[in-house]
C-alpha positions as CSV (number, residue, x, y, z in Angstrom):
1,X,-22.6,-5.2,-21.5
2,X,-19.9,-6.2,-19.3
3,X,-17.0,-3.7,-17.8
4,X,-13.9,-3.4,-19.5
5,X,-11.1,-4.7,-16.9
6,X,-9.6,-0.9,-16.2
7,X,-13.4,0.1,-14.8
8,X,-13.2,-3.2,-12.5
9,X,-12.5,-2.1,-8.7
10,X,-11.4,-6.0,-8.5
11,X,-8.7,-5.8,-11.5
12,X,-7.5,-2.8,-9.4
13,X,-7.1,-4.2,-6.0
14,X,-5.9,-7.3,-7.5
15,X,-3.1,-5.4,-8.4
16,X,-2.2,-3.3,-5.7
17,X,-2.6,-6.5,-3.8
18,X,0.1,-8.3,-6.2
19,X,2.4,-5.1,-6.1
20,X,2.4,-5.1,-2.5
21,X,2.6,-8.4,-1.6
22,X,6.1,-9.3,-4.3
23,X,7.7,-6.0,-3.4
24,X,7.0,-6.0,0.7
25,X,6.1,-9.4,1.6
26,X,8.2,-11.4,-0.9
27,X,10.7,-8.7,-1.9
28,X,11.4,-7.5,1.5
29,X,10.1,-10.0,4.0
30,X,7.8,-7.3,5.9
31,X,4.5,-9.0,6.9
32,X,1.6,-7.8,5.4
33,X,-2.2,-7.7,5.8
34,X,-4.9,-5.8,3.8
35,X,-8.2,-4.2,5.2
36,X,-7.8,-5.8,8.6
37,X,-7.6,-3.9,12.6
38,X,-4.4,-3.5,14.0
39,X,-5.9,-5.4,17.1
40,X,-7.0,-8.3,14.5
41,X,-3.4,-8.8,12.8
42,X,-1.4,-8.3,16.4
43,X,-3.5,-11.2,18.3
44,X,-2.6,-13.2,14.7
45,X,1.0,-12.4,14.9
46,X,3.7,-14.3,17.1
47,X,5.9,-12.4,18.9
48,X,9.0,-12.9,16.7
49,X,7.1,-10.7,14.5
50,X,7.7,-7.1,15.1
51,X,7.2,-4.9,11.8
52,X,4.8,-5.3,9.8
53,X,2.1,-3.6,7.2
54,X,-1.7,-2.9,6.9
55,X,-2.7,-1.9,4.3
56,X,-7.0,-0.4,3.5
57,X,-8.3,1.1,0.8
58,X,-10.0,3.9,0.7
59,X,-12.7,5.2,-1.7
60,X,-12.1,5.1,-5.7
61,X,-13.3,7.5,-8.2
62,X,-14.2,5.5,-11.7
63,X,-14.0,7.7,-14.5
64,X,-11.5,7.8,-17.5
65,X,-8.5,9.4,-15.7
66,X,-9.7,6.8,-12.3
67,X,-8.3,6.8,-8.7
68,X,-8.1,4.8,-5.7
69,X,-7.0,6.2,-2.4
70,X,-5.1,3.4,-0.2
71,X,-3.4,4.0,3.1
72,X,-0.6,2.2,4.3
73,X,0.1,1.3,8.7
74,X,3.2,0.8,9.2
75,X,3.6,-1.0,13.1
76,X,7.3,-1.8,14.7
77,X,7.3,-3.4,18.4
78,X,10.0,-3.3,20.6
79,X,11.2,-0.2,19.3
80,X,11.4,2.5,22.0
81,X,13.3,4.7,19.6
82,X,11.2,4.2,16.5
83,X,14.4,3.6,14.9
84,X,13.1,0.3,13.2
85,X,9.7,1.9,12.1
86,X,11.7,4.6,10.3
87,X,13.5,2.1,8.6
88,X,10.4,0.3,7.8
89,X,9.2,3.5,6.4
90,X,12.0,4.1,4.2
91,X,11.5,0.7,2.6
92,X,8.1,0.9,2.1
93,X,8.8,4.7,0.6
94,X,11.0,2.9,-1.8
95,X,8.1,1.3,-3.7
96,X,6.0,4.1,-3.6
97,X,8.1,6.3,-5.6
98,X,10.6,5.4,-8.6
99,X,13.7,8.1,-8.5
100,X,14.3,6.4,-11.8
101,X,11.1,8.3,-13.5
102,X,11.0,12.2,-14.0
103,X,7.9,12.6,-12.4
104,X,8.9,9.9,-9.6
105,X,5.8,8.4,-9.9
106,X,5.7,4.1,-9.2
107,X,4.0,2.5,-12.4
108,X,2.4,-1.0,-11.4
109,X,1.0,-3.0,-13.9
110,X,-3.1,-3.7,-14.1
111,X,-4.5,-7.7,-14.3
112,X,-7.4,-9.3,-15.3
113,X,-8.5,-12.3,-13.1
114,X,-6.1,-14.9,-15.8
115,X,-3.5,-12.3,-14.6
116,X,-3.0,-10.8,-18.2
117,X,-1.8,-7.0,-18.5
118,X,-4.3,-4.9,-19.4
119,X,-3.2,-1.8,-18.4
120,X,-1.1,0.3,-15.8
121,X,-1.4,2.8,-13.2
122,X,1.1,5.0,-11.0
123,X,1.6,5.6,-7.6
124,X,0.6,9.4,-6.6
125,X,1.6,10.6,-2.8
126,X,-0.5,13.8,-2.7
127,X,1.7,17.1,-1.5
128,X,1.1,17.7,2.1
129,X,-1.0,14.9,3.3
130,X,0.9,11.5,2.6
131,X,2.5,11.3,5.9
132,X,1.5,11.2,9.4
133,X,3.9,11.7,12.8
134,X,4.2,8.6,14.6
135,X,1.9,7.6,17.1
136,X,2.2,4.8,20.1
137,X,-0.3,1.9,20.7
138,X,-1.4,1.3,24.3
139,X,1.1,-1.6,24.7
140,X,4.1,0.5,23.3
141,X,4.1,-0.5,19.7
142,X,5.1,2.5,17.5
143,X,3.4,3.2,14.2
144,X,2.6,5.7,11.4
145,X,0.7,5.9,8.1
146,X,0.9,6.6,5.0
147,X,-1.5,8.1,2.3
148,X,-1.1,7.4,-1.0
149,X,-3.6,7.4,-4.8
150,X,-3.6,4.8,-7.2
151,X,-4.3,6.4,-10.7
152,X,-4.8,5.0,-14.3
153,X,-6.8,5.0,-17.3
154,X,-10.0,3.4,-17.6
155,X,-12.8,2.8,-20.4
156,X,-16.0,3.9,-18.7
């Protein structure tokens, strides 16, 4: 018996991937990359390039309230006051929460591989841990992280 699309780890990347990439990359013109190195995405990069995004995800839970930890590297070069990376942060923020909600939670839509709806999930920044300080590379590039869960319903 196949598994319905909410139990699929690939209908949930998928779109967390989609999310992402129209909100940051499309939305906001911040570069992005998923489940690569820092060292891997800043030998790729060219040097007009200096914010940018990686995103990994962490483990997921399946079950019929399911999760998904992800964890998002925010980078900014040439920025010796870290001005631009808290910048950077604030606009990632934005799509991680939605004042507009009374819980504040984001809500992103789930797709099937024909990119059809079949469900939604929200965006949960866990109290105490979702933020780290930020930290500097060995050749001066400034960055920080952010934790975040990915939750929805799912027929398991």
């Amino acid at each position: 018996m196949p598994l319905d699309e909410t139990a699929k780890l690939s209908t949930i990347v998928r779109s967390l991937k989609k999310y992402l990439v129209d909100s940051l990359y499309t939305t906001e013109s911040i570069q992005l990359d998923f489940d690569k190195s820092y060292q891997d995405v800043y030998e790729a990069l060219p040097d007009r390039v200096d914010q940018w995004v990686i995103v990994a995800f962490d483990p997921s839970n399946m079950d019929t309230l399911s999760a998904m930890g992800f964890t998002l590297f925010l980078y900014s070069r040439k920025d010796p006051e870290a001005v631009d990376l808290f910048a950077l942060r604030d606009k990632v923020m934005a799509y991680l929460v939605d004042v507009t909600q009374t819980d504040s939670m984001a809500r992103i839509n789930l797709y099937n591989a024909a990119w059809g709806i079949v469900g939604a999930a929200v965006i949960v920044l866990p109290a105490g841990r979702q933020e780290s300080s930020n930290f500097v590379a060995e050749d001066g590039t400034k960055f920080r992280y952010i934790s975040a869960i990915l939750r929805w319903g799912a027929k398991v």
